[in-house]
N, C-alpha and C positions, 0 to 999 in steps of 0.2 A: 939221211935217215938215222933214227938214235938206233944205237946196240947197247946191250948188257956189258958191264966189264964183266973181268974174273969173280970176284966178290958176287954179284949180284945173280952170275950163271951156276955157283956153286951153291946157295942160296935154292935158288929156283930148282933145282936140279933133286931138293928133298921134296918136292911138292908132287901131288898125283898129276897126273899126264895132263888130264883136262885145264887144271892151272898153269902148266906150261904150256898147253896151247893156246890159251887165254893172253897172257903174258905177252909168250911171241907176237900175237896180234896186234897186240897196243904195242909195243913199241916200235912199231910201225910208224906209226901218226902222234906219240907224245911221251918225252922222255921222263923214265923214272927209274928209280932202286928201287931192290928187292932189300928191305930189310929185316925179313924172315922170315922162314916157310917152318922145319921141322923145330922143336923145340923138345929137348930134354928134360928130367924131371927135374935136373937144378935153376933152369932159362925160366923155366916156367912158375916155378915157388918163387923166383925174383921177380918176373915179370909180376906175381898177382900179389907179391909183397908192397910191391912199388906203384899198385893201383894201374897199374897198366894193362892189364888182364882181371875180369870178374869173375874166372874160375881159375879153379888151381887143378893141380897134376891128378889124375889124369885127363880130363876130363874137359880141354880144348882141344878144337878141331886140330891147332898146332901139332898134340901130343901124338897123334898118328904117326906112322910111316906105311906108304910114303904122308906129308902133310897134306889133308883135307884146309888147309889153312894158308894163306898167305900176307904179311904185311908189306905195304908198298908205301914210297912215296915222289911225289915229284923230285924230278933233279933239275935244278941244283936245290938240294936239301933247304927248305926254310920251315920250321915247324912252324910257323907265328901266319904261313899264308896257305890260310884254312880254305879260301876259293879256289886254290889250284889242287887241294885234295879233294874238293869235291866236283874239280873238271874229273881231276882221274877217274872219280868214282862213276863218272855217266859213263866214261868211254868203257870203261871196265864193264858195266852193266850191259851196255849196248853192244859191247862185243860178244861177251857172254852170250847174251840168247840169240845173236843173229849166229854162234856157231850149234846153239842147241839146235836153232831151228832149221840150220845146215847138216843134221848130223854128225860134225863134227869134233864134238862131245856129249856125256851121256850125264851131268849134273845142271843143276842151275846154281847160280852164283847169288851167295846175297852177300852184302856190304853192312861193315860197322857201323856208316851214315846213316841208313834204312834197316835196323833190325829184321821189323815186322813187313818189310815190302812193300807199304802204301803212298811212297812216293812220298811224303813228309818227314822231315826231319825234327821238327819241332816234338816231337812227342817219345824224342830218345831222352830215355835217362842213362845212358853210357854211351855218350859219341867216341868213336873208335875209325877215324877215320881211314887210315893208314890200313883197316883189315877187310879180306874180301875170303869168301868160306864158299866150301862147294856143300851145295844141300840134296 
């Protein structure tokens, strides 16, 4: 079974409870890094300098503490293999609400791949894969 290293538990560790309990689930059944949860006002003018982010400070889910925010990706890191970001993206989805629908958290989960939650991705204008937000 995959675990977190240190990096990726310290990472996860700025995020609200319900993303780490989300988190812990999936990597249960499919390995990935955490490659950000909390982001400060300087992480985050770079991030939306560098088009990597569509809003600036303050005013992404990141810029909370704890983070309403988390970027993830498969491990072993390939940014170039966009169907294993969007396996993450189901289990991530499917884990999410089967813990809503468990009680076991008090948010729902939406995903950079599906802004608006209608199960298409074709009609994103800022694919973000890598990001998963509590709503």
């Amino acid at each position: 079974m995959p675990t977190f290293g240190k990096t990726s538990n310290q990472r996860l560790d700025t995020c609200h409870t319900d993303l780490q309990v989300i988190a812990h689930e999936v990597i249960k059944v499919f390995d990935f890094s955490v490659i950000c949860g909390h982001r400060n006002q300087t992480a985050q003018m770079l991030a939306y300098e560098s088009g990597k982010s569509q809003v600036n400070w303050p005013n992404s889910r990141h810029n909370t503490y704890p983070s309403m925010a988390l970027d993830v990706s498969p491990y072993p890191i390939d940014w170039n293999d966009t169907g294993a970001f969007y396996l993450l993206v189901g289990y991530f989805q499917l884990t999410a609400q089967r813990l809503l629908d468990e009680g076991r958290i008090t948010h729902r989960l939406r995903s950079g791949a599906d802004w608006n939650g209608n199960h298409k991705t074709k009609d994103q204008k800022f694919h973000d894969l890598p990001h998963h937000e509590l709503v």
